[in-house]
gemmi code that builds the backbone of each chain (N, CA, C; Angstrom):
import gemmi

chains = {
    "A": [
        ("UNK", (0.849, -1.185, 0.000), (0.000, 0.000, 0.000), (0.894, 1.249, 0.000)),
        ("UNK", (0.529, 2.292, -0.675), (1.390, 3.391, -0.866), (0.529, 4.445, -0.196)),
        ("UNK", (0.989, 5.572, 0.499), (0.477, 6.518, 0.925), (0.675, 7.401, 0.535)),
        ("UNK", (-0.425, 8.809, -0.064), (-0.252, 9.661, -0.450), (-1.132, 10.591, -0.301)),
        ("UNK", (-0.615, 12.080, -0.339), (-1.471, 13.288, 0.507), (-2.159, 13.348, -0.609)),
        ("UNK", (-3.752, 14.019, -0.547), (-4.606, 14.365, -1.244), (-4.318, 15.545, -1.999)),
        ("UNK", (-2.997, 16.269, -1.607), (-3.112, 17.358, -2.245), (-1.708, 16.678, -3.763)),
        ("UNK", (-1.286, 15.749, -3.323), (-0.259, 15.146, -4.325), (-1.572, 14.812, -5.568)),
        ("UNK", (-2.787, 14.156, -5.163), (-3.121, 13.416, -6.537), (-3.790, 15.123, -6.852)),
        ("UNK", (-4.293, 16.189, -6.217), (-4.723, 17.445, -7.369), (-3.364, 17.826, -8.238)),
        ("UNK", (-2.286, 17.575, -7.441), (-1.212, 18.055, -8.109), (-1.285, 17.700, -9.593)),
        ("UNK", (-1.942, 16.038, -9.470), (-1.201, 15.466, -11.190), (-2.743, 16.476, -12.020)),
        ("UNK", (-3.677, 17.127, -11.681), (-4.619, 17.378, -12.548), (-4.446, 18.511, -13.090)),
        ("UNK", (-4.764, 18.814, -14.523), (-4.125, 20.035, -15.134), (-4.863, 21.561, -14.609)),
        ("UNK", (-4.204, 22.176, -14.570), (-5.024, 23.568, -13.983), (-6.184, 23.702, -14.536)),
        ("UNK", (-6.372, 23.829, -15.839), (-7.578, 24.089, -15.937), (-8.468, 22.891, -15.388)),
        ("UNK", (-8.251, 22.403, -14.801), (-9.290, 20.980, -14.244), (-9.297, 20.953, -12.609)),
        ("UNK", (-8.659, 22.198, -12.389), (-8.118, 22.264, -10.512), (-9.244, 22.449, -9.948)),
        ("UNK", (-10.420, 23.043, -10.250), (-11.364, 22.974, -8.999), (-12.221, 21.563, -8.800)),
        ("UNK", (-12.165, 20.666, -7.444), (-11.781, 19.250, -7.566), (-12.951, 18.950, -6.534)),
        ("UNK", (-13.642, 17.946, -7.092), (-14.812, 17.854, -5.920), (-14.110, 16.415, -4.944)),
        ("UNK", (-14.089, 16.317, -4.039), (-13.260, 15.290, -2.614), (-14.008, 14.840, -1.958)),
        ("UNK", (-14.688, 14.014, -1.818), (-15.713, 13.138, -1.033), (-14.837, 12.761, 0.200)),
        ("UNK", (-15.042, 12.948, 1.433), (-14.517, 12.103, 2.533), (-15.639, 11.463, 2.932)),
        ("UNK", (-14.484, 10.381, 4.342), (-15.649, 9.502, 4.615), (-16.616, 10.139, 5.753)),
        ("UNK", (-17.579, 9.882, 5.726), (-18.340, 10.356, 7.209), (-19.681, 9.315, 7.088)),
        ("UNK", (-19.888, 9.096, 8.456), (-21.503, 7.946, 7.999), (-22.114, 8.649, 9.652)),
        ("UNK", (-22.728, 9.757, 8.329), (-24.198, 10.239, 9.575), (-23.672, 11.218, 10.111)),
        ("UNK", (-22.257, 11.784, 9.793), (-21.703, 13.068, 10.180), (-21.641, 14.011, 9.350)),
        ("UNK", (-21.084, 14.904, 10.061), (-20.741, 16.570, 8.896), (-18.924, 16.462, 8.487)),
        ("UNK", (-18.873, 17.048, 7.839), (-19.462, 17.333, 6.769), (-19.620, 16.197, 5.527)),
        ("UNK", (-20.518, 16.098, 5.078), (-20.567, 14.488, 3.314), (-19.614, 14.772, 2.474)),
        ("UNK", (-19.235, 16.079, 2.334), (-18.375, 16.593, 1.304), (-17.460, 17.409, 1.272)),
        ("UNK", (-16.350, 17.189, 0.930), (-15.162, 18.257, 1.104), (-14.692, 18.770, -0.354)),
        ("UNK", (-14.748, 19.920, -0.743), (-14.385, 20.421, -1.967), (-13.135, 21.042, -1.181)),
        ("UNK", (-11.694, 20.439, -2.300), (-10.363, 21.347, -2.205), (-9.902, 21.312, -3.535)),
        ("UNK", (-9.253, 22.840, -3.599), (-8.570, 23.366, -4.341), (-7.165, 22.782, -4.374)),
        ("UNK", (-6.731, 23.065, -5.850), (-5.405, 22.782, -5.799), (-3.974, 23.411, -5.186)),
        ("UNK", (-4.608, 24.201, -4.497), (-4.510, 24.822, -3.244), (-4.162, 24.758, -1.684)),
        ("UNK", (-5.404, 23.811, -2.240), (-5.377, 23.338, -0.826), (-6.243, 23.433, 0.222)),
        ("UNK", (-6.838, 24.569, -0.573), (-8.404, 25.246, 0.541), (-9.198, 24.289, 0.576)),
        ("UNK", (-10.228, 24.426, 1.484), (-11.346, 23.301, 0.879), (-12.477, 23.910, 1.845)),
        ("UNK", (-13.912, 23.429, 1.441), (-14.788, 23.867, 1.507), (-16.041, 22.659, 2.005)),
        ("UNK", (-16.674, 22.974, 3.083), (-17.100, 21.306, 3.253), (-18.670, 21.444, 3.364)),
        ("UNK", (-19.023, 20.554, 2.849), (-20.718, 20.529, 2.322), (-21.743, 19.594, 2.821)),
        ("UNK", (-22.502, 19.174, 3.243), (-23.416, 18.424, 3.382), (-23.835, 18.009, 1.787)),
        ("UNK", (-23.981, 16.824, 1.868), (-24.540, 15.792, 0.239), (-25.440, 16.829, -0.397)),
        ("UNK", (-26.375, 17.359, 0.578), (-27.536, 18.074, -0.751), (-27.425, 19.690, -1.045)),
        ("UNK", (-25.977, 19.736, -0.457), (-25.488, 21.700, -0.722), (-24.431, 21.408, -1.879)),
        ("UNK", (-24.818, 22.465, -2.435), (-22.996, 23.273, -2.804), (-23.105, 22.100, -4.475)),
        ("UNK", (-23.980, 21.417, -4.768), (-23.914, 20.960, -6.222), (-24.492, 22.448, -7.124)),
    ],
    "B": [
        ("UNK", (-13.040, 13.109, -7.034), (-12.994, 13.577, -8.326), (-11.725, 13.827, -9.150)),
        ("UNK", (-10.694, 14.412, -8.698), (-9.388, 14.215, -9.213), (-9.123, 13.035, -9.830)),
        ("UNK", (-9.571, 11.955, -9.236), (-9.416, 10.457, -9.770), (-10.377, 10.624, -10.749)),
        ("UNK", (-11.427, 10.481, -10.870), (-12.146, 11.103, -12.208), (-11.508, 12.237, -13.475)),
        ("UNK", (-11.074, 12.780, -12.995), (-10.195, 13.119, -13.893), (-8.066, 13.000, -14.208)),
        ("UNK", (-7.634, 12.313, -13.798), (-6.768, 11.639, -13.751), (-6.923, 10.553, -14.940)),
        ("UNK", (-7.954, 9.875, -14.487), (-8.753, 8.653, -15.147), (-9.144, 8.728, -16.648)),
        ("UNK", (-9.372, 10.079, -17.024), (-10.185, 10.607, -17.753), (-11.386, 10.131, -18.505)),
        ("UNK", (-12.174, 9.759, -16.723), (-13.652, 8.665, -17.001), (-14.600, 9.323, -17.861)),
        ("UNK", (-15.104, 8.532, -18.588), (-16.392, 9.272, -19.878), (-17.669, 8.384, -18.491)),
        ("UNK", (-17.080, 7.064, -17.932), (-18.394, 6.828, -17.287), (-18.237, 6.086, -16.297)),
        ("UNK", (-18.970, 5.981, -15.422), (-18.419, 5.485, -14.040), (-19.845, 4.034, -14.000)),
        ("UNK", (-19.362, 3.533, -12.773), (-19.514, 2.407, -12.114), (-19.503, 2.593, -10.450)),
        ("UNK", (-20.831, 2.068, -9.951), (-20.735, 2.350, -8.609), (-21.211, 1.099, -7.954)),
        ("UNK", (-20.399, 0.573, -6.948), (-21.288, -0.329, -6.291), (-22.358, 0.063, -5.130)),
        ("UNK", (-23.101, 0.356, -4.740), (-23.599, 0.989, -3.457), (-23.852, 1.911, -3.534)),
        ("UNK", (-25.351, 2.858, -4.104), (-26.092, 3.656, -4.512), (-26.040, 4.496, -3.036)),
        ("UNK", (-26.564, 3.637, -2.136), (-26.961, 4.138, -0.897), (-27.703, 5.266, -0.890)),
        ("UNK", (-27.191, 6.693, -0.635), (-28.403, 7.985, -0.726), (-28.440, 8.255, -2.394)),
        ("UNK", (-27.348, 8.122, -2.941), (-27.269, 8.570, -4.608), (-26.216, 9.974, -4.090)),
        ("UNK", (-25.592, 10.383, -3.355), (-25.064, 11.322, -3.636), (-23.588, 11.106, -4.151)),
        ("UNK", (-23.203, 10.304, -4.050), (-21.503, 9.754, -4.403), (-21.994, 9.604, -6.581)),
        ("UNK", (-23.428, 8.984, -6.868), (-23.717, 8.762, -7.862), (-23.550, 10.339, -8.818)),
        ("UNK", (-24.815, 11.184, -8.060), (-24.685, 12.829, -7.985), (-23.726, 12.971, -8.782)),
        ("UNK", (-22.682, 13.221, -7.255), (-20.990, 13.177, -7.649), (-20.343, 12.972, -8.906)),
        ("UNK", (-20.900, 12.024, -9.269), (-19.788, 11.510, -10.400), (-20.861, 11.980, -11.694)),
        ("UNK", (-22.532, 12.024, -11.358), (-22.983, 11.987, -12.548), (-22.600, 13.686, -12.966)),
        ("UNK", (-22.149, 14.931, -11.891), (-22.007, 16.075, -12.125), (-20.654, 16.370, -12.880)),
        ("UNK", (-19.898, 15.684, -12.672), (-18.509, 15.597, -13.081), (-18.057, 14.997, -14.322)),
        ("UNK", (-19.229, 14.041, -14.936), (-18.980, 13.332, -16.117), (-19.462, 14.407, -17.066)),
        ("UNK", (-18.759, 14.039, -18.369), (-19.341, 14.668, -19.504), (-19.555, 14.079, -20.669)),
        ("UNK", (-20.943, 13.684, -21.368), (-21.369, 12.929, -22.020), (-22.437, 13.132, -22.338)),
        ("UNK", (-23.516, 11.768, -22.927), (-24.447, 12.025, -23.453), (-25.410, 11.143, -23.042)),
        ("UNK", (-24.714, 9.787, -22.314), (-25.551, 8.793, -22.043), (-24.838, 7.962, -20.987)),
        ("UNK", (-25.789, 7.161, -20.543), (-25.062, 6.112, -19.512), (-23.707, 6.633, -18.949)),
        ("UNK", (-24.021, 8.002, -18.203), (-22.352, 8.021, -17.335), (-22.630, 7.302, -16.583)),
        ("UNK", (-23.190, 7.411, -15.230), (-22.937, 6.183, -14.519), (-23.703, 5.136, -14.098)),
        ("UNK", (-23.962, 4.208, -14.170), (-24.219, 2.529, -13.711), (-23.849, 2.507, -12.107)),
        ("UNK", (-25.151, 2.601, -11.715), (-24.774, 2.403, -10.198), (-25.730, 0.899, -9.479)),
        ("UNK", (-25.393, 0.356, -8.535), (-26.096, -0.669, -8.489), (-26.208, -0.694, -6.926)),
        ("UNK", (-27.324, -1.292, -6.497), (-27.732, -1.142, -4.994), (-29.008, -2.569, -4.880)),
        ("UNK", (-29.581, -2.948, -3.464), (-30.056, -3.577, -3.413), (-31.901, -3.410, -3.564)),
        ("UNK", (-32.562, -4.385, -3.774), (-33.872, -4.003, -4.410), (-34.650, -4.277, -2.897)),
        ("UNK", (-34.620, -5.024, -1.732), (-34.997, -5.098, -0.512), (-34.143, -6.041, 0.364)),
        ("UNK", (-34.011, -6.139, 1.645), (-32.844, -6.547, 2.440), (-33.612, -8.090, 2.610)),
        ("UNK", (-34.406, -8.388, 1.619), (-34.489, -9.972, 2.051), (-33.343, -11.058, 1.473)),
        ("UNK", (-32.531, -11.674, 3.104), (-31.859, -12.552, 2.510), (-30.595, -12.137, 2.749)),
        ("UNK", (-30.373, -10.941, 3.065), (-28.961, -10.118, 3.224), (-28.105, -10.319, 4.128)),
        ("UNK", (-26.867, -11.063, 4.464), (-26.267, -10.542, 5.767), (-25.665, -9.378, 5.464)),
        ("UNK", (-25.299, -8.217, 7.001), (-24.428, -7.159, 6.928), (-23.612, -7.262, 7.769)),
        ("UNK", (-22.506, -6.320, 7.677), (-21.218, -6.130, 8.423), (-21.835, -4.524, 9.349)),
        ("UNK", (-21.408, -4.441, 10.414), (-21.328, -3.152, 10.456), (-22.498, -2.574, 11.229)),
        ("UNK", (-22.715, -1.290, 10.637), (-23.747, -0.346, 10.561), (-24.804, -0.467, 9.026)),
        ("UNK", (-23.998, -1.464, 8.310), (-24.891, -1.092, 6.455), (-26.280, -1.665, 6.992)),
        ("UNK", (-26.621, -2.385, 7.859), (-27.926, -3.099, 7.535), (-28.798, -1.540, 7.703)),
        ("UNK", (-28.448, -0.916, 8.845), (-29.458, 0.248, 8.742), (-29.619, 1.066, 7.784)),
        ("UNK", (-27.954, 1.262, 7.634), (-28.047, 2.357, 5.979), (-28.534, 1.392, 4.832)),
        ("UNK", (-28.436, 0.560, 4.537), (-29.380, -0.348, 3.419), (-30.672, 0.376, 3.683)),
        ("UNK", (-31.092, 0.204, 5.064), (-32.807, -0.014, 5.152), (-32.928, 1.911, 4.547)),
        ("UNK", (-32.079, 2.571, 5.563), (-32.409, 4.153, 5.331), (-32.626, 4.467, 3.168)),
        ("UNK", (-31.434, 3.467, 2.960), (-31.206, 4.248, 1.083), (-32.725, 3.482, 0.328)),
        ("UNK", (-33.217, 2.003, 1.020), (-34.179, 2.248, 0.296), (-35.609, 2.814, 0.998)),
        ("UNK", (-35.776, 3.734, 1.675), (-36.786, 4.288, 2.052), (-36.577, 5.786, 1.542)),
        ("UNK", (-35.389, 6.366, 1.203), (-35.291, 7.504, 1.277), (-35.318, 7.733, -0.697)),
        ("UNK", (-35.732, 9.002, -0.974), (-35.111, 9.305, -2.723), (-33.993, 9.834, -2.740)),
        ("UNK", (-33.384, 8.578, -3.729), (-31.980, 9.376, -4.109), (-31.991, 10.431, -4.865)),
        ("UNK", (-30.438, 10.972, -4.121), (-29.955, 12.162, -4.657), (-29.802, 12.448, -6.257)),
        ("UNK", (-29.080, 11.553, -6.384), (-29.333, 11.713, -8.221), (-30.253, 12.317, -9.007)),
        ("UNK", (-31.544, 11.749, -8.188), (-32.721, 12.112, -8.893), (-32.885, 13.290, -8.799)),
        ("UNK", (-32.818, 13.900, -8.329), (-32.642, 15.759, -8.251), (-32.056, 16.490, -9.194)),
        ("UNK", (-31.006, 15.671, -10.154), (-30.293, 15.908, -10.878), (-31.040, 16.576, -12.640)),
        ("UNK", (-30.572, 17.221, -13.084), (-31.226, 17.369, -14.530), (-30.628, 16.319, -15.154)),
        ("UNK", (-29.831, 15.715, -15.141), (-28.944, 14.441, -15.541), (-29.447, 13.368, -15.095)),
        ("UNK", (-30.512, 13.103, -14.275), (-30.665, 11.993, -14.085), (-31.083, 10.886, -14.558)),
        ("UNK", (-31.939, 11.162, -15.826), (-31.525, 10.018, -17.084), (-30.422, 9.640, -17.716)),
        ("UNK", (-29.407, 10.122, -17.141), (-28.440, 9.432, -17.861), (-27.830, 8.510, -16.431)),
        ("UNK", (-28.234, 8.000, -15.197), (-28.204, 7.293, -14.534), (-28.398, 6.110, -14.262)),
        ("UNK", (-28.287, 4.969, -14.733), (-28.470, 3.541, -14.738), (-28.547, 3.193, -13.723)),
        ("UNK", (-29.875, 2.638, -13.068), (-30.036, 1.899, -11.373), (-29.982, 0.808, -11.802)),
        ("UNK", (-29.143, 0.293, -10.754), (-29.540, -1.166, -11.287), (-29.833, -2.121, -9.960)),
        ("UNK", (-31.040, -2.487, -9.633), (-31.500, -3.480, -8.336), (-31.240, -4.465, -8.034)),
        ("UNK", (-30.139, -5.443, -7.660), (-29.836, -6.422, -7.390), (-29.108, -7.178, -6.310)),
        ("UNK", (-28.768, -8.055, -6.002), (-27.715, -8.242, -4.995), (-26.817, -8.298, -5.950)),
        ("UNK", (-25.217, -7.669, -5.520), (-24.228, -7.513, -6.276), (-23.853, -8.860, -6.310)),
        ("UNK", (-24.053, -9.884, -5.779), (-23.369, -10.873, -5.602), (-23.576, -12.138, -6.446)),
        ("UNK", (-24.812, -11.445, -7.649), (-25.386, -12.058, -8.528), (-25.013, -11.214, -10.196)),
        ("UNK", (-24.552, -10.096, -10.145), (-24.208, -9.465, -11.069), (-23.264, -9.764, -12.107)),
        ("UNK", (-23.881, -9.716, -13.004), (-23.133, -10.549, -14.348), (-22.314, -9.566, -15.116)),
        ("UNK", (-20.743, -9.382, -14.997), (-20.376, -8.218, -16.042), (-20.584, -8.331, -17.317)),
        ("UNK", (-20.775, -9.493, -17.967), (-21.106, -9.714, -19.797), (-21.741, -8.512, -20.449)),
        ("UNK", (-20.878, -7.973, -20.880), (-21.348, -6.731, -21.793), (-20.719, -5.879, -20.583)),
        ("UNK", (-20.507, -6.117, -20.007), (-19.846, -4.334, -19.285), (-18.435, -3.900, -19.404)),
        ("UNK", (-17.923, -5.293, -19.840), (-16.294, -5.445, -19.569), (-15.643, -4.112, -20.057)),
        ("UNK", (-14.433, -3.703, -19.292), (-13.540, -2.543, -19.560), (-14.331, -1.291, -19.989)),
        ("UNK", (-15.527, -1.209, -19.527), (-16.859, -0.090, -19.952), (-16.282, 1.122, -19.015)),
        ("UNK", (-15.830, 1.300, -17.960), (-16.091, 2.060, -16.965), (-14.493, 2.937, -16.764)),
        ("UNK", (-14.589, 4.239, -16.514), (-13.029, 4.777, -16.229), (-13.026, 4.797, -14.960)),
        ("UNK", (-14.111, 5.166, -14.264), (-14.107, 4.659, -12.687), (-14.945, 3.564, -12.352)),
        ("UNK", (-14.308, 2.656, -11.374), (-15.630, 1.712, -10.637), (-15.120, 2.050, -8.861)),
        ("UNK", (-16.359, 2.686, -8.473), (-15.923, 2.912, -7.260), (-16.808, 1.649, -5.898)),
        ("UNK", (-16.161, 1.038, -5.765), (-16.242, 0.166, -4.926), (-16.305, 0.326, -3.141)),
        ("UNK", (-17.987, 0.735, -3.094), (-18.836, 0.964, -1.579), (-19.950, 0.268, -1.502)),
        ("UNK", (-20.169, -1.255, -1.478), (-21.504, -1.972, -1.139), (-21.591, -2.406, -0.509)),
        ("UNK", (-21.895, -3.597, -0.010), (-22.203, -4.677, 0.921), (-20.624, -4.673, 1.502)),
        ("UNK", (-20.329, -4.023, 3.183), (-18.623, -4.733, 3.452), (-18.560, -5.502, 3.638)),
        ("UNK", (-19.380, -6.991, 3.723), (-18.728, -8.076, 4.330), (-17.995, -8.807, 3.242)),
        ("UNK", (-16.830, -9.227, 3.457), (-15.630, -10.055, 2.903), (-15.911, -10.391, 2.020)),
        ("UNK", (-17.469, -11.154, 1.833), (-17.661, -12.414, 0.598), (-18.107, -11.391, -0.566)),
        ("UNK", (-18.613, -10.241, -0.360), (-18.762, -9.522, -1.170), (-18.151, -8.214, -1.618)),
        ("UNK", (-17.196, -8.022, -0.285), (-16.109, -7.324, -1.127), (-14.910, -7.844, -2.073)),
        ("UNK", (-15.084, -8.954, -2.014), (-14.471, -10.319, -2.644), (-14.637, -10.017, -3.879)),
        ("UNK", (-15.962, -10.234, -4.240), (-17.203, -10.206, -5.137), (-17.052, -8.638, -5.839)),
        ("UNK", (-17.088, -7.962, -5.169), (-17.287, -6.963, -6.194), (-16.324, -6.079, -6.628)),
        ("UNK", (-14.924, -6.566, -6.007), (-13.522, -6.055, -6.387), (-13.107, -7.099, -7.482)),
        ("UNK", (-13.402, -8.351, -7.502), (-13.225, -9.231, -8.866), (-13.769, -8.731, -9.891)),
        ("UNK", (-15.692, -8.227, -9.393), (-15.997, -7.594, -10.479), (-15.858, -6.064, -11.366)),
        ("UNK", (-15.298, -5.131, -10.241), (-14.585, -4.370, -10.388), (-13.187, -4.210, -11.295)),
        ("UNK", (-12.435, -5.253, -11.384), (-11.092, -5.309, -12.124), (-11.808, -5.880, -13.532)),
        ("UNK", (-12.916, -6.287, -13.642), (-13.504, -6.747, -15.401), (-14.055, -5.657, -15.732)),
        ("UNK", (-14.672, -4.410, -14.866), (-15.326, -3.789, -15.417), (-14.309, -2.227, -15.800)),
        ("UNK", (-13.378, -1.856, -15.408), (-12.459, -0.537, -15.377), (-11.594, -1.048, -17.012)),
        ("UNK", (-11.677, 0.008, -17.491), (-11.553, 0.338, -18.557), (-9.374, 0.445, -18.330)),
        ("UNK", (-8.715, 0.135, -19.917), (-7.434, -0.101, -19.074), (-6.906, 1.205, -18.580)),
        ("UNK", (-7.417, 2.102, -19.143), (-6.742, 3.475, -18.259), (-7.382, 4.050, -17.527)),
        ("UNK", (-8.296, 3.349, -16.680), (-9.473, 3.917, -15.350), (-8.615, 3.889, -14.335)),
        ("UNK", (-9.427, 3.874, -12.978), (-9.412, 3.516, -12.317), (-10.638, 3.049, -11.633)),
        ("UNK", (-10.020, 2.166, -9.985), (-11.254, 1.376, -9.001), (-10.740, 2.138, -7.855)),
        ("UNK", (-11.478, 2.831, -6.967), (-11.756, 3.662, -6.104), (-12.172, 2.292, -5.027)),
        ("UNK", (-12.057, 2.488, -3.811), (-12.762, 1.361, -2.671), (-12.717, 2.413, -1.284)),
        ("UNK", (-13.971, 2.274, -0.691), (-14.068, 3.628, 0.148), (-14.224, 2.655, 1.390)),
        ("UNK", (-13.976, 3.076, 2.589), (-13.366, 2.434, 4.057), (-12.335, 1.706, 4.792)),
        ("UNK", (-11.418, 2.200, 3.767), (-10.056, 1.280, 3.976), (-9.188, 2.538, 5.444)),
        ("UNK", (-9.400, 1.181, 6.396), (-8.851, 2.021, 7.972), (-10.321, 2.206, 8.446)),
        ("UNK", (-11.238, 2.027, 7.800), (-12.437, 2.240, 8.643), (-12.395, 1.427, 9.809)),
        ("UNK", (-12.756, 1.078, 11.533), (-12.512, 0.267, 12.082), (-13.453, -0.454, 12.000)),
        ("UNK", (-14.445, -0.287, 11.678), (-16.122, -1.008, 11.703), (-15.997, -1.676, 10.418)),
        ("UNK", (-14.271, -1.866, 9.901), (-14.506, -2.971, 9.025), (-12.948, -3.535, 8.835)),
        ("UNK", (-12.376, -3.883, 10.035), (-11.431, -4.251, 9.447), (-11.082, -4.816, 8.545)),
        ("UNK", (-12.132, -5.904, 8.335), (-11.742, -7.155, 7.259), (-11.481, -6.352, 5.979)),
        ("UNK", (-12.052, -5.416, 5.540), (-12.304, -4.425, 4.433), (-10.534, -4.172, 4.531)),
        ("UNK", (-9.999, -3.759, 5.846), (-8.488, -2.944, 5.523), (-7.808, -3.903, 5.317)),
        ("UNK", (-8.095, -5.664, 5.752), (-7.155, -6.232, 5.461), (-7.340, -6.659, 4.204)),
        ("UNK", (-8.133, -6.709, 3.994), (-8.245, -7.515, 2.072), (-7.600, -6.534, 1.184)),
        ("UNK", (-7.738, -5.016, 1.734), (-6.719, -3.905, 0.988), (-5.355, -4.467, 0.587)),
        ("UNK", (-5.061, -4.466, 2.171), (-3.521, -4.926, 2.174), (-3.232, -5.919, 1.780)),
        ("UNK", (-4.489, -7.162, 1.327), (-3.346, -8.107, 1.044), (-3.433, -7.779, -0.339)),
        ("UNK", (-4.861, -7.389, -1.167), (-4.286, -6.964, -2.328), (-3.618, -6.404, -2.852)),
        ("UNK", (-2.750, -5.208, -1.862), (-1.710, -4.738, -2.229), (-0.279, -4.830, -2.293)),
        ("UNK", (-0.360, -6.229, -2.004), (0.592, -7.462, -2.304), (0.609, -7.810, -3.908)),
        ("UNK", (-0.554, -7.327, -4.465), (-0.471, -7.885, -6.007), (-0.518, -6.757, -7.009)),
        ("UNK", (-1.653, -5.554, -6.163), (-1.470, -4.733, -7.414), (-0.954, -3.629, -6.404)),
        ("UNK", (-0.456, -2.254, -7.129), (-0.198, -1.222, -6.587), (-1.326, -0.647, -6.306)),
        ("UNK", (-1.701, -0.412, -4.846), (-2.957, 0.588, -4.716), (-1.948, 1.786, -3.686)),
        ("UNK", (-2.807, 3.005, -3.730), (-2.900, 3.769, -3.148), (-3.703, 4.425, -2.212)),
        ("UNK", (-3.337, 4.594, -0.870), (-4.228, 4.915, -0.225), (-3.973, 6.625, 0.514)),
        ("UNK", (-5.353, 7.179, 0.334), (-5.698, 8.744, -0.100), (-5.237, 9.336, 1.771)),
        ("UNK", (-3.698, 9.555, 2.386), (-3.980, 9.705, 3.610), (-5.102, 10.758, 3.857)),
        ("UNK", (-5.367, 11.011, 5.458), (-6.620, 11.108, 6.057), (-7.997, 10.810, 5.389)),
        ("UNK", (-8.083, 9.785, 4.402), (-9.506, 9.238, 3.689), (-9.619, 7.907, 4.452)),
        ("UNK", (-10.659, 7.462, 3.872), (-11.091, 6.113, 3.644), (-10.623, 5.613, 2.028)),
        ("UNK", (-10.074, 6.480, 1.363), (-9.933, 6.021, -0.126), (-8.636, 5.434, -0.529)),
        ("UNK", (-9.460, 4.040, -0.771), (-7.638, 3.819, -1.445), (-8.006, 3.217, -3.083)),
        ("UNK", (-6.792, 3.386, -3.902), (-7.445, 3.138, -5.460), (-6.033, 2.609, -6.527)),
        ("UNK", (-6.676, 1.985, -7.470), (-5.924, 1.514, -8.556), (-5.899, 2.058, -9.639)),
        ("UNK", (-4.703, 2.007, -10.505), (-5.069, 2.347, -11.505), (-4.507, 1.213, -12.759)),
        ("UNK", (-5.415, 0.888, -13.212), (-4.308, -0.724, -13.748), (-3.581, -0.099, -14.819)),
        ("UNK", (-2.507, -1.334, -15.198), (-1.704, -0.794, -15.749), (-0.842, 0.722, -15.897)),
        ("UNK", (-0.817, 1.163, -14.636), (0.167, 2.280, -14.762), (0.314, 2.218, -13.030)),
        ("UNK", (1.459, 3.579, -12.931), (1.324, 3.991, -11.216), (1.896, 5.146, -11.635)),
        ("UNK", (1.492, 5.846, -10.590), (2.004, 7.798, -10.310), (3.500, 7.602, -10.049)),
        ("UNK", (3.943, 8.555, -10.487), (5.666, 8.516, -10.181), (6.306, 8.333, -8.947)),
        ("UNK", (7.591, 7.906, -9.372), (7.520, 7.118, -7.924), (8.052, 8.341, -6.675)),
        ("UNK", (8.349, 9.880, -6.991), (7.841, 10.840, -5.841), (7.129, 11.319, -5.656)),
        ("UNK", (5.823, 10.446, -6.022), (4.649, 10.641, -5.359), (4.422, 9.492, -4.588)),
        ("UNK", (4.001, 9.657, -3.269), (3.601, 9.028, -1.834), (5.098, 7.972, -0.997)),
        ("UNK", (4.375, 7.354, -0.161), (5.744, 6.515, 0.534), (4.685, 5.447, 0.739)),
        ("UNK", (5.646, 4.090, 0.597), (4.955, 3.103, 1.378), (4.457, 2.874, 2.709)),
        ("UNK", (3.206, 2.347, 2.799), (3.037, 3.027, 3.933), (2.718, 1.171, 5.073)),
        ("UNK", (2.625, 1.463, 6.009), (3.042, 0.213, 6.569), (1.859, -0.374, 7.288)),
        ("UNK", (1.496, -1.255, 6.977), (0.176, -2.124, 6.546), (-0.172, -2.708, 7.618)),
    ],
}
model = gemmi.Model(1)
for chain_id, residues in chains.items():
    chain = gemmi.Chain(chain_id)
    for i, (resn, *xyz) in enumerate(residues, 1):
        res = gemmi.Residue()
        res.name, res.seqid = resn, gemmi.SeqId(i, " ")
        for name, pos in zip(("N", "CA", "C"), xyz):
            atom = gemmi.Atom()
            atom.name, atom.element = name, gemmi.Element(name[0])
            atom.pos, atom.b_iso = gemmi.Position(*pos), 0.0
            res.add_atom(atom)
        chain.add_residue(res)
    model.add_chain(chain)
structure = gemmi.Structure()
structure.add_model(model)
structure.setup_entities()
């Protein structure tokens, strides 16, 4: 198994393709959804926001 | 999603519909015209064993409307009702740039649907598998690891995500082995 930071795999995506939708895990918690930038920022959503 | 585009999936594959928002997900991100994604979930829990917590979330995804359906895209969504453990890939083979692999955790069917997972990913996709380190499943982290005795997977630190990509791997200064 190889380990690698989430911000390594936005790295391989081409800029114009950088704003990156990131699902983490959560079951029955906050936030369903984590949107990060290639950046690094990120932005966290409940399943039925932010589409 | 990065893996979605990495991948450069025209159409995905899901095991485990559950609310439809992971489906959502991918159906917002695809770009096409038809059948992006094939998602598959169960039609009622008769007959089912579960691992876990899924028996409740089974019962919750089929009482509740999925997310998908909210979607203006949502005809281009393929449900498909079955136990995965009966699912025939004939005709699906190498169809999919992602198959993301979240259904049933117990062993015999993560067995099951990571076999069927490697027939269905297209050769420059990838297979996504979500709860790896989850503790409410170990068996799930160990079948990771031992498959990662055979193929190169990667696992997404602080996720549950770990993923393949057949026939290729990310360079090798990207990530460290990590100790199993």
């Amino acid at each position: 198994m190889i380990a690698i930071r989430p911000n390594q795999i936005f790295a391989l995506v081409k800029p114009s393709e950088d704003a990156c939708w990131f699902q983490i895990p959560t079951r029955g918690g906050s936030p369903d959804i984590r949107v990060i930038d290639s950046g690094g920022a990120s932005q966290d959503f409940k399943s039925t926001e932010g589409f | 999603m990065a893996l979605l585009k990495i991948s450069r999936a025209q159409r995905a594959f899901e095991f485990g519909t559950y609310t439809g928002a992971t489906t959502r997900l991918l159906l917002e991100n695809l770009h096409g015209t038809q059948n992006l994604v094939t998602t598959l979930d169960l039609p009622s829990l008769d007959g089912i064993e579960f691992e876990g917590g899924d028996l409740r979330l089974a019962a919750e995804s089929l009482d509740g409307e999925r997310e998908y359906r909210r979607s203006a895209k949502q005809k281009q969504v393929k449900q498909l009702l079955m136990d995965s453990m009966t699912f025939e890939v004939s005709g699906y083979e190498e169809s999919f740039g992602l198959v993301f692999v979240d259904g049933n955790h117990k062993l015999e069917y993560l067995r099951c649907d990571s076999d069927n997972a490697f027939e269905l990913v297209a050769n420059d996709g990838c297979i996504a598998w979500h709860d790896y380190g989850n503790p409410e499943f170990p068996e799930l982290t160990d079948f990771l690891n031992d498959l990662s005795s055979r193929h190169v997977l990667y696992h997404v630190e602080e996720t549950m995500l770990c993923f393949y990509l057949p026939g290729r791997s990310l360079p090798e200064s990207i990530g460290r082995k990590a100790k199993n």
